[in-house]
N, C-alpha and C positions, 0 to 999 in steps of 0.2 A: 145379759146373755153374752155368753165370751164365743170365738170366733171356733172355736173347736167345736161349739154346742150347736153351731150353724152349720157347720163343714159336718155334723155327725147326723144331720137331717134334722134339728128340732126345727119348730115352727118359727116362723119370725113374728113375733107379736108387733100387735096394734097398725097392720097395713091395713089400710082401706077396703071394703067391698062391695065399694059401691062408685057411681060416678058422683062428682061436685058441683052441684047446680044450687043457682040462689042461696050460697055462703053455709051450703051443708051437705054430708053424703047423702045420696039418696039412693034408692035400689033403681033397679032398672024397668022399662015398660015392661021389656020380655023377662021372664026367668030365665035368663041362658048367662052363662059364666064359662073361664076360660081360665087355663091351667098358663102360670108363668114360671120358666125354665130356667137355671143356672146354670150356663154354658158350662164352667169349671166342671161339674158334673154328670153335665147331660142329666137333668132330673130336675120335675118340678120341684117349686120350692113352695108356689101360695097360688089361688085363685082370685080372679078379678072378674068386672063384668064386662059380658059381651054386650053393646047398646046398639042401639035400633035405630029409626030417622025418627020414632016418636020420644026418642029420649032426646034427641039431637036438637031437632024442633021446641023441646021445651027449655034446650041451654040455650037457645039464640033468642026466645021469646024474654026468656031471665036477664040476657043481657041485652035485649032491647029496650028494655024498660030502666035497667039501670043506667043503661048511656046516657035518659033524659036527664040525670042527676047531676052524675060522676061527669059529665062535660063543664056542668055551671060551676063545678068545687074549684077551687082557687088555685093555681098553679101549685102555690106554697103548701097548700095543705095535702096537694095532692103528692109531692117531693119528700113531704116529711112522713108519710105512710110508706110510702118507696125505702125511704131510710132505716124506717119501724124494719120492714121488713129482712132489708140486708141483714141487719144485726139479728133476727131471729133466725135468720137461716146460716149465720156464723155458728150459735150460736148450737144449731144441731145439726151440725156440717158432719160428727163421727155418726151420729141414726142415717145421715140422707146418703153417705159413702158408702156406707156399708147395704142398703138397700141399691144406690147406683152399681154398685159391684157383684152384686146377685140378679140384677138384672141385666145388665148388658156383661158383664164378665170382666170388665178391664180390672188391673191392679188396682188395689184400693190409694197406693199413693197416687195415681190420677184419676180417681173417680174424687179423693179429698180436693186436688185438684181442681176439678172442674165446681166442686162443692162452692169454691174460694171461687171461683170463678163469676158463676150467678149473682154471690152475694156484691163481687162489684159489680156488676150488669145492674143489677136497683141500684146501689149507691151511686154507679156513675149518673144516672138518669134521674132518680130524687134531685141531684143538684144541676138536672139540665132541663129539669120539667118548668121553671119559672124562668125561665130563659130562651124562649122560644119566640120570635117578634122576626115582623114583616119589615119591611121598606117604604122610604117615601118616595116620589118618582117626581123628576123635575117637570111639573107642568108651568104653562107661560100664567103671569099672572092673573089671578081673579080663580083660578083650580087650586083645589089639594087632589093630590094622590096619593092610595098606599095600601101596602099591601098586609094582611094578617094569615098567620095558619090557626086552619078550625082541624080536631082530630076528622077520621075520617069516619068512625061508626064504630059497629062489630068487626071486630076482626080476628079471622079463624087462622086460628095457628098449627099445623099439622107438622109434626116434632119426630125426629127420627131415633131409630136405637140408638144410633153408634153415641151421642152425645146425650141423651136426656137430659138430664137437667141445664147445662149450660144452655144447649138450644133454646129448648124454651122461656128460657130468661132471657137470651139477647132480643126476643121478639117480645115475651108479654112485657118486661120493663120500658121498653120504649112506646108502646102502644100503650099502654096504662100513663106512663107522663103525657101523651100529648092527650089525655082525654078521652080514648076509648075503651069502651068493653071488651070482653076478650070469650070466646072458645078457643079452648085448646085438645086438640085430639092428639095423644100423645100414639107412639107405635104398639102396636098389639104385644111386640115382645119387651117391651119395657112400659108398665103402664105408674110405677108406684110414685116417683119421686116428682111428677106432675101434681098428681092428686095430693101429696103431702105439703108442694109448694103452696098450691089452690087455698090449704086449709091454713098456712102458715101465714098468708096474704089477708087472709080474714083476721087472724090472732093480729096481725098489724096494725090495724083498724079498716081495710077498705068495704067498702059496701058490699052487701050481698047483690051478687050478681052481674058484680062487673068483670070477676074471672071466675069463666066455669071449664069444668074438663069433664069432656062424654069419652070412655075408657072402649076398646072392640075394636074390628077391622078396617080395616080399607073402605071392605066393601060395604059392612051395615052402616057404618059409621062415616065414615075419612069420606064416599061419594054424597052421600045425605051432605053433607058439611058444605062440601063446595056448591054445589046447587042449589043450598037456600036463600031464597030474596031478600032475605034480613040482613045475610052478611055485604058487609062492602068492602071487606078484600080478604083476600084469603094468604098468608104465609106459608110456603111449602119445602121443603127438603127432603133431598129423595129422588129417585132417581129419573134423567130424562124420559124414558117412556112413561115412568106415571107421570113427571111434570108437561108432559104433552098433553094425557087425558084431563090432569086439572086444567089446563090452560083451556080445551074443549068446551068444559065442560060449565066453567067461570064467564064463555063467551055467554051465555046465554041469558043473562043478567047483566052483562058491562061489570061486571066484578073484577076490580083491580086485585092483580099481583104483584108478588116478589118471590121469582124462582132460585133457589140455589140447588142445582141441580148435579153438582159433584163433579172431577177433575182427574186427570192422569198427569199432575203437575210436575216439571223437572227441576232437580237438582243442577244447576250448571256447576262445574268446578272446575276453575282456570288452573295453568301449571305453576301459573304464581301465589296459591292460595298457601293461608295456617293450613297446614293441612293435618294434624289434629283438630283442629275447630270445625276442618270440612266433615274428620271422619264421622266427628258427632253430631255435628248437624243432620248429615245424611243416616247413620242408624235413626237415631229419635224421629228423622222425618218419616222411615218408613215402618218404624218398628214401635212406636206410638199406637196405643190403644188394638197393636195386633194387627195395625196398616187399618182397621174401619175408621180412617178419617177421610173425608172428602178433601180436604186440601191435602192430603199424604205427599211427599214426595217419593213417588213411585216412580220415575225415571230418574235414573244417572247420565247425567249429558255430562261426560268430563274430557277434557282436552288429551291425544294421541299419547304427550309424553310426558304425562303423570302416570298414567293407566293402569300400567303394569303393577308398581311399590302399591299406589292405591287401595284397589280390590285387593290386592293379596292383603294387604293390613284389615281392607273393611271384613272380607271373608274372615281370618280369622278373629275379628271381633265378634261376627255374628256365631261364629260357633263358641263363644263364652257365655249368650245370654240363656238366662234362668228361664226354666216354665213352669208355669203351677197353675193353681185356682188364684183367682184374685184376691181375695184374702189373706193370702198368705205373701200378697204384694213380690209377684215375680217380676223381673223384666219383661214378660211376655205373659200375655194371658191368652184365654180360651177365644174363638169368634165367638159369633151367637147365636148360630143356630145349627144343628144339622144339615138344614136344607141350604145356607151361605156356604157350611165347609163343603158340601159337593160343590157348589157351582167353583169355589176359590180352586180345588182339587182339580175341576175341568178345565178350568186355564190352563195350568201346569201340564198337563198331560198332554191337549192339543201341541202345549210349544214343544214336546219331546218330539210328539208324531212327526212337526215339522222339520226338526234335527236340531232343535234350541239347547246349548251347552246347559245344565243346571250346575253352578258353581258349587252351591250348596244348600242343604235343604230339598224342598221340593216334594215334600210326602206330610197325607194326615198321620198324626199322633195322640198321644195322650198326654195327659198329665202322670207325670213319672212317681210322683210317690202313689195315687192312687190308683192310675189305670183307668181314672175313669177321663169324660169330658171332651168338646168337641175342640181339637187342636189343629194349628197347621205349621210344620217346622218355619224359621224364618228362611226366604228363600233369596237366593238373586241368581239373575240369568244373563248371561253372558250374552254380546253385543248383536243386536235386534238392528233391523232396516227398520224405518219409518212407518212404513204399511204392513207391521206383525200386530196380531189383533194385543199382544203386549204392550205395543206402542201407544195404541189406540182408543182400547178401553181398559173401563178402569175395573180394574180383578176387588177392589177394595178389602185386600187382606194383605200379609205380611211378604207382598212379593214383592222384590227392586229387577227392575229393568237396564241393564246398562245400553248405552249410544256413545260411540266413540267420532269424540269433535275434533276434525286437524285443527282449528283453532277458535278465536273466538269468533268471527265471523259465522263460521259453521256449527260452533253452540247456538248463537240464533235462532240459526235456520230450524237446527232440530227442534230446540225448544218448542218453536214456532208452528212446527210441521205435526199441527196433532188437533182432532177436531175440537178438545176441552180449553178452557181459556180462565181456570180458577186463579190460582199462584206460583209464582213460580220462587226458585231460590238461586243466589250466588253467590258464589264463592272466589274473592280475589281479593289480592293486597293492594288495586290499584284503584282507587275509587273513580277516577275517569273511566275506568274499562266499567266500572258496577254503574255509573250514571249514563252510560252508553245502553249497556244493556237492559237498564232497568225501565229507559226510554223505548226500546225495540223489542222489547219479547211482549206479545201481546197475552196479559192476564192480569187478572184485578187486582191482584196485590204483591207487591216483588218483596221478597224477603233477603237483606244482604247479611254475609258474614252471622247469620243466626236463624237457622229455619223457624217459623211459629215464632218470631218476634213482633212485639207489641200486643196489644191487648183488645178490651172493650173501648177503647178511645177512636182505633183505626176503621176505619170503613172498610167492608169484606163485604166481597160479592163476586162474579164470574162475568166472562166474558165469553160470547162463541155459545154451544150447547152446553157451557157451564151457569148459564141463567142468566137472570138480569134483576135488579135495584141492586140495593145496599142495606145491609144490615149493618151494626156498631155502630159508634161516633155517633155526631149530628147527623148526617144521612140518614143512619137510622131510624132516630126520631123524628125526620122530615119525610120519611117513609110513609108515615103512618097519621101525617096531615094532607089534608089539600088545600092549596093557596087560592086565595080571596083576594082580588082586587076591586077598589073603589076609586070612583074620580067622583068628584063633589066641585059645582060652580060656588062659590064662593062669594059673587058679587051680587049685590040687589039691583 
């Protein structure tokens, strides 16, 4: 099927329609199904199933049962499954792009992207899975001590649009290396390339029922998940007020989390930056996947006397970037839903009410060859006070924010001055100013001289109402153990 036969409404063969429990699709308790949308067109594309707490109930029982297995399997063999796996998912990285890119809408070279991305998420973790070992601790003689990590159990993984596949590979590959089972409830508006990973993972060789995905809402589905006693921790992405109600709702079991809960991250850029490298940094940071990244760099905090040359260059950069369907791999793709482009829309709007310069952009559109699709031009807005609900929260669409810093002290401060704590970025030729800064702006991961630098090695996670653990790296996989200490007398 060529990509015109997609864009012309034919079906997309061989997606799922069913959820994946105990290492096969399976229909759902209820007969209820749900229509999934192609932002580029505003129009469904395929249907999937809505699930219920009795479907949900029987993916945690599936993986309860396989955790007693898939624990005792041997670091090595559990790594080399992990391996199996990357390579199958290289290996139909153009079917799972192209399905990522009808369902959340981004360009297909970043949904290929994020394709590549997954498959090192298993490969890093296949070779970090027999690699995982405790401590001894100096007892006085006649003791040993020491410490091991045990996986932690079931762990539900609830996966957001904007990233699907990726997401859900930074969380099930490291919970599957240290030894546990896995639910994963992917988002209502992107249900496919979960279910395709699920099945790809079994093609691997792993056991039935150590990763299952129950497919439906929040509400049938995504609350049933958190409140089951089976689960022993739950992974979540998305946004603070729902990662308040999971946290609620997880109390009542002692169910451990890990929140990432999304960001209004700044851009800093000193007077003494590349300032081609900044310009690029800063589009890509905010003009990435259509601004729905949670780390976006959505503020510009740039120093008084670059300012001016600056924006005028960034503005007319952003008035060169392409828009289309994803497919057709624009610079800029569709959001993803109807109901986001209003809320993205009512940002915009409020900051006119309140007399906010719009430099440029700033209105819904379409896609210009068709006319059809749910679009939002790229926007940026001239310089905000700290307490503009612009500064504040995060619009998660293609909007930049400017803050003008007299210097760098007072980049800081702005950076600082913001209730999210995800990452931030900087730009400067002076690397004592970037290990000053990188020291004092509080957020989980500073990115210098290259926004979105580094990979699945780094440890990512927020700080503030931006969440708490770590996801990537070893952190990650130490995420999803818990530590066992022994002292043992020694002497007869």
């Amino acid at each position: 099927m060529t990509v015109e036969d997609i864009l012309a409404g034919k079906a997309v063969p061989a997606l799922p329609k069913g959820h994946f429990i105990d290492g096969e699709v399976v229909a759902g308790f209820e007969a209820s199904s749900m229509e999934s949308f192609d932002p580029g067109r505003a129009e469904a594309f395929a249907s999937f199933t809505n699930g219920s707490a009795e479907d949900v109930g029987r993916a945690v029982a599936s993986a309860r049962t396989a955790f007693e297995t898939w624990r005792k399997t041997p670091a090595a063999e559990r790594g080399a499954i992990l391996q199996a796996a990357a390579g199958l998912i290289r290996g139909n990285a153009e079917r799972l792009a192209v399905v990522e890119c009808l369902d959340c809408g981004k360009p297909l070279n970043e949904a290929l992207a994020d394709v590549r991305g997954a498959a090192r998420s298993f490969e890093y973790y296949a070779g970090a899975s027999d690699k995982l070992q405790g401590d001894t601790f100096p007892l006085p003689h006649g003791y040993l001590g020491y410490s091991l990590y045990e996986p932690i159990g079931v762990t539900a993984h609830i996966i957001p649009w904007n990233f699907p596949i990726s997401t859900a590979a930074r969380g099930i590959a490291p919970a599957l290396a240290a030894g546990c089972s896995v639910v994963a409830k992917p988002a209502e508006q992107t249900p496919f390339t979960a279910l395709l990973l699920a099945e790809l993972l079994v093609e691997a060789g792993l056991p039935p029922g150590v990763c299952n995905v129950v497919t439906g809402t929040g509400m049938d589905v995504g609350a049933p998940l958190v409140t089951q006693s089976g689960v022993d921790q739950v992974t979540f992405t998305g946004s603070v007020e729902t990662g308040k109600h999971v946290m609620r709702s997880a109390a009542d079991n002692v169910t451990r989390l890990v929140l990432e809960l999304g960001g209004k991250s700044p851009v800093v850029v000193l007077d003494d930056c590349d300032e081609e490298r900044a310009l690029d940094g800063v589009l890509g940071a905010i003009f990435e996947n259509a601004g729905q990244v949670c780390s976006a760099g959505s503020r510009l905090v740039i120093e008084r006397g670059i300012h001016d040359r600056f924006v005028e260059k960034l503005i007319g950069r952003t008035k060169t970037l392409t828009m289309g369907h994803g497919l057709r791999d624009p610079q800029l793709g569709p959001v993803n839903s109807a109901a986001h482009l209003e809320r993205i829309a009512g940002f915009v709007d409020r900051a006119r009410e309140r007399g906010a310069e719009i430099l440029t952009g700033g209105s819904v559109t379409v896609d210009p060859e068709t006319g059809k699709g749910w679009f939002f031009e790229p926007t940026i807005v001239a310089d905000r006070p700290s307490h503009d609900e612009l500064v504040q929260e995060e619009v998660f669409g293609p909007v930049l924010t400017i803050q003008i810093a007299e210097d760098a002290e007072d980049a800081v401060a702005l950076a600082n001055d913001c209730q999210y704590g995800l990452v931030a970025g900087i730009y400067t030729s002076n690397i004592s100013s970037a290990l000053e800064m990188a020291r004092d702006v509080d957020a989980g991961q500073i990115y210098v001289n290259e926004y979105f630098a580094g990979g699945i090695e780094v440890p990512f996670g927020g700080n503030k109402r931006s969440g708490f653990g770590r996801e990537k790296g070893l952190e990650g996989l130490r995420s999803y153990c818990k530590l066992k200490s022994v002292a043992v007398r020694v002497e007869s």
